[in-house]
PAKOLDO-171495 format. One record per residue: residue in three letters; z, x, y of N, C-alpha, C in turn. Coordinates in steps of 0.001 Angstrom, whole numbers, plus 500000, padded with zeros to 6 digits. Each point is the difference from the previous one (the first is absolute). Example, Ala and Ser with C-alpha at 12.3 -4.5 7.8 and 13.67 -1.06 7.14 Angstrom:
! residues 2
  aa     nz     nx     ny    caz    cax    cay     cz     cx     cy
 Ala 507800 513190 494310 500000 499110 501190 500000 500900 501200
 Ser 499280 499650 501050 500060 500820 501190 500730 499230 501090
END
This chain:
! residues 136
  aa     nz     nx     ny    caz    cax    cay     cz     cx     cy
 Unk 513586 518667 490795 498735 499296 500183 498903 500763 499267
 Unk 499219 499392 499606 498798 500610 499030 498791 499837 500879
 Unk 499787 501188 500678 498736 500102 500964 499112 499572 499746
 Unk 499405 500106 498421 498274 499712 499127 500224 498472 500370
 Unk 501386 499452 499483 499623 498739 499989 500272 498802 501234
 Unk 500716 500796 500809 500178 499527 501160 498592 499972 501437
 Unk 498939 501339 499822 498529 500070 500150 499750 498730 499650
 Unk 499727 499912 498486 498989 499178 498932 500571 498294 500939
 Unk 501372 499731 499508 500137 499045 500881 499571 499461 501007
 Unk 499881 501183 501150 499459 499637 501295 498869 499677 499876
 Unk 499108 500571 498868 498304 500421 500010 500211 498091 499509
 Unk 500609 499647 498936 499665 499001 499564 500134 498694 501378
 Unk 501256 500075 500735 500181 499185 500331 498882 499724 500933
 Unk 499904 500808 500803 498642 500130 501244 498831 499420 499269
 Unk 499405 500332 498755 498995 499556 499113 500135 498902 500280
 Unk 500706 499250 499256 500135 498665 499937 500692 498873 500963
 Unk 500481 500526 501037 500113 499522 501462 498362 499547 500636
 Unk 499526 501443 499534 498969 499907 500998 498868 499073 500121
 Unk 499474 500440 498402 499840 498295 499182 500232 498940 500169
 Unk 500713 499746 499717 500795 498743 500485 499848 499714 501509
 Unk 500081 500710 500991 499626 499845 501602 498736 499688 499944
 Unk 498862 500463 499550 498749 500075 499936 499649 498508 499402
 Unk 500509 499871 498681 499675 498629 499360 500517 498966 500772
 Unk 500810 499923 500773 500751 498929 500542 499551 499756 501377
 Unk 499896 501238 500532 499293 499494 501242 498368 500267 500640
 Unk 499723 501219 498664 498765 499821 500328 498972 498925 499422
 Unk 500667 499440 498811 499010 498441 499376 500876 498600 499883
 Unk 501573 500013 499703 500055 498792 499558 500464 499463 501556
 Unk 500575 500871 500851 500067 499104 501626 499063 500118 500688
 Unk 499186 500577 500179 498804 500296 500201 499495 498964 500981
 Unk 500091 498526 499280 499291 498735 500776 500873 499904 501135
 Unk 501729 500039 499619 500261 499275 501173 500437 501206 501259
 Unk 499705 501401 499550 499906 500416 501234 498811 500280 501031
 Unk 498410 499750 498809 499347 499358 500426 499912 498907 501407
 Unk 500739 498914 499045 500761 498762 501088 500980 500612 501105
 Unk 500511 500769 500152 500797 500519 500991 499559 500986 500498
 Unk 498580 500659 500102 499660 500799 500517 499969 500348 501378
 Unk 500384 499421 500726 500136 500018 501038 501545 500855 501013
 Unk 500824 500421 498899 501031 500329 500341 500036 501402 499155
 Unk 499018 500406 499525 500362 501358 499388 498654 500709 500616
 Unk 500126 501576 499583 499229 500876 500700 498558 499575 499428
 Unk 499037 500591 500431 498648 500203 499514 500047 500840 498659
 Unk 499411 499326 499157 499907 500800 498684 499584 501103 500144
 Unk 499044 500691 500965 499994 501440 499645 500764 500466 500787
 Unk 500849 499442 500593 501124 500545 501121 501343 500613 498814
 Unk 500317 498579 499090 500754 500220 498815 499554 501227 499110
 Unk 498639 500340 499621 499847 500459 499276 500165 501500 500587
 Unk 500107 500189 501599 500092 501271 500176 501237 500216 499547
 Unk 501033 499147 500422 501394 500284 500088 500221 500265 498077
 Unk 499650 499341 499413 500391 500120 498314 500599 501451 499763
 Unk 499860 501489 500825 501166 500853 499360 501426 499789 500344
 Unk 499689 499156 500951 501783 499944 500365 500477 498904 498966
 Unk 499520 499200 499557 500254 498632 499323 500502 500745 498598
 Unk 498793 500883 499537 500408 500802 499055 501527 500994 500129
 Unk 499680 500519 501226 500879 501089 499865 501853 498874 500129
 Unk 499901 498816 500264 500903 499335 500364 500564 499452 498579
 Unk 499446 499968 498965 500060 499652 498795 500392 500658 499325
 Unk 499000 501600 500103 500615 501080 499182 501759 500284 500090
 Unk 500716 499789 501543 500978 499862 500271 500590 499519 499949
 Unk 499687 498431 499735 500438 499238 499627 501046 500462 498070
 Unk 498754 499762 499204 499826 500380 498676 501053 501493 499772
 Unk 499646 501025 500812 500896 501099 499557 501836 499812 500376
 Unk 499964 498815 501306 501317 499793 499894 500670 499235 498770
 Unk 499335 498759 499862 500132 499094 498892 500659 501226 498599
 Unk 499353 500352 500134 500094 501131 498559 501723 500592 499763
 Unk 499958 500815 501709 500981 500612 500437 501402 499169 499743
 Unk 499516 498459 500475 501549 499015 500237 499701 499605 498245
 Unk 499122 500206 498907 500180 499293 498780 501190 501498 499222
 Unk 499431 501237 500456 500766 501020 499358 501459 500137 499814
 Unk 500123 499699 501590 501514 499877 500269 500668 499020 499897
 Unk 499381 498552 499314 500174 498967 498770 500312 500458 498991
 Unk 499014 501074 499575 499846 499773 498296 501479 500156 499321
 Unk 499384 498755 498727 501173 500296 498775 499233 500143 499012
 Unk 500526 501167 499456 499341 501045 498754 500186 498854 498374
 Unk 500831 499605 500196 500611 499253 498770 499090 498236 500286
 Unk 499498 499815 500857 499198 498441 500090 498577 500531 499754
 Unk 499401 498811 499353 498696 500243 499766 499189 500067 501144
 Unk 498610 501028 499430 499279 499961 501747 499086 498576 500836
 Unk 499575 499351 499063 499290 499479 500402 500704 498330 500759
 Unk 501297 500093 499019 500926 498748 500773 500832 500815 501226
 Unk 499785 500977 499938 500888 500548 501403 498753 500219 500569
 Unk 499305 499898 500398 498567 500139 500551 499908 498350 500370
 Unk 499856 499284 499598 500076 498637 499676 500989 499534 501629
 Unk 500987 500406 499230 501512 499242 501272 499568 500731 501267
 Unk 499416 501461 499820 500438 500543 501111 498606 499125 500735
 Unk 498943 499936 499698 498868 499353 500877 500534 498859 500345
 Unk 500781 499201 499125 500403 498285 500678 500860 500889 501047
 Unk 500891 500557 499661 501140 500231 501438 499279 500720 501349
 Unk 498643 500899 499843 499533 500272 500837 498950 498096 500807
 Unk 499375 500246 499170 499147 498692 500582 500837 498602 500489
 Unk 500999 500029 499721 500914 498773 500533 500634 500721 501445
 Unk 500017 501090 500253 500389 501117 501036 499025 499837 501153
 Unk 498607 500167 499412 499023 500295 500458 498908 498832 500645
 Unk 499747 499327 498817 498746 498669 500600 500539 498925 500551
 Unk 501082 499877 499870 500305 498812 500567 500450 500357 501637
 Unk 500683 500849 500380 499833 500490 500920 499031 500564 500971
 Unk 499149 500701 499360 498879 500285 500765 498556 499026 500277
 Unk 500327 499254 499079 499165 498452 499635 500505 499071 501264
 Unk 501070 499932 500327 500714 498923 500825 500120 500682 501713
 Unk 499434 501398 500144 500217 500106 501314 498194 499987 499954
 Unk 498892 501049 499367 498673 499639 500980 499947 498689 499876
 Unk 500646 498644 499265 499791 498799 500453 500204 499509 501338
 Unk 501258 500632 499979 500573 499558 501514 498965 500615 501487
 Unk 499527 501191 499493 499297 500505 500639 498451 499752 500410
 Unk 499800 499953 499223 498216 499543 499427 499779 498660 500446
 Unk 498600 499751 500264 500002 498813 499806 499179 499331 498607
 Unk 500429 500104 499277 499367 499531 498791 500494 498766 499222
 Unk 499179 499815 499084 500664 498777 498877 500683 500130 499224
 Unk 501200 499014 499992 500848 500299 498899 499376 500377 498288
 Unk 499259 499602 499795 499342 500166 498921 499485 501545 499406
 Unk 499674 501012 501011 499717 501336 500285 501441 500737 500175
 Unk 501052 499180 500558 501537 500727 499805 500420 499367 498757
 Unk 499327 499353 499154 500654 499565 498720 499625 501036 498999
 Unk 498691 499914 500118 498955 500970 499702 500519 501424 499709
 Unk 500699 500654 501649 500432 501305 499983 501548 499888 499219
 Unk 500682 499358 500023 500966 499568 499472 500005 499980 498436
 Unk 499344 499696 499353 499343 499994 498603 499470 501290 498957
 Unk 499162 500488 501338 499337 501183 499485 501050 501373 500490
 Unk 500956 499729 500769 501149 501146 500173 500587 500354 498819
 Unk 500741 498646 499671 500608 499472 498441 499711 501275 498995
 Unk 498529 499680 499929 499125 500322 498758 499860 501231 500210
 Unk 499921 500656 501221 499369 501741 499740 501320 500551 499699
 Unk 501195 499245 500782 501383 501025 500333 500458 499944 498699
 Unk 499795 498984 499045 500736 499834 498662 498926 501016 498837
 Unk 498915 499639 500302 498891 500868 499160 500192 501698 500595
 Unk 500192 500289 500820 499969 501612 500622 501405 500381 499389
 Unk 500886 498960 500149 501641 500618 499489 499671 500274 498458
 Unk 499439 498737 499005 499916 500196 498594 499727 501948 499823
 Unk 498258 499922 500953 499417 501382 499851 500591 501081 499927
 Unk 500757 500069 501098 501431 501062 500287 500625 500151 499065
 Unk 500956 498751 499098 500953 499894 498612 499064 500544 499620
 Unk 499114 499919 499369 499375 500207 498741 499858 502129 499640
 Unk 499416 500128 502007 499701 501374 499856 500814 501268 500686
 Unk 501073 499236 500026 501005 500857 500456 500616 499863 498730
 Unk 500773 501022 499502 501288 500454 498862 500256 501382 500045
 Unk 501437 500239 500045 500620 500739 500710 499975 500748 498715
END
């Protein structure tokens, strides 16, 4: 394993996770949890909690890394093995975790389509990040 780039990885993936968390739920859902406000904490209640959210990500992201290493193939290109590995994570990931706070929540399908969509997109975009900046 190549420590520099297995770091850099993590640094990247968290980057652009985090991003992506921020853009997605702090502006483009924005309205409809707005509309569902009623079932989530007080925004500055949320905003206290945000190191754990963080720190839940960072952990997230440094495992991700961990399960892409003990993937890697040296001989495939990075950015299409970066590529597969985000579809195989995010098909793992959003659709599953998309389909239980539905069950749970009371919300609109449209907001679990929503989360469903935007899972897709970070887990496949965070995997690319990983291919690209991991090489062994």
């Amino acid at each position: 394993m190549n420590t520099k780039r297995f770091l850099f990885a993590i640094l990247g993936a968290f980057s652009i996770f985090f991003i992506l968390e921020m853009l997605i739920h702090g502006f483009v859902l924005a309205g409809m949890y707005h509309d569902t406000a009623s079932i989530w904490r007080p925004h500055s209640e949320m905003n206290n909690m945000m190191p754990y959210m963080t720190l839940g990500q960072f952990l997230f992201c440094t495992m991700l890394v961990v399960i892409y290493i003990k993937g890697y193939e040296p001989d495939k290109g990075t950015a299409l093995q970066g590529l597969r590995f985000g579809i195989v994570i995010a098909l793992l990931l959003a659709p599953m975790g998309t389909l239980m706070w539905y069950a749970i929540l009371p919300i609109p399908g449209t907001l679990a389509l929503a989360w469903l969509v935007s899972g897709l997109i970070e887990y496949i975009l965070t995997g690319i990040i990983v291919g690209v900046l991991y090489k062994n």
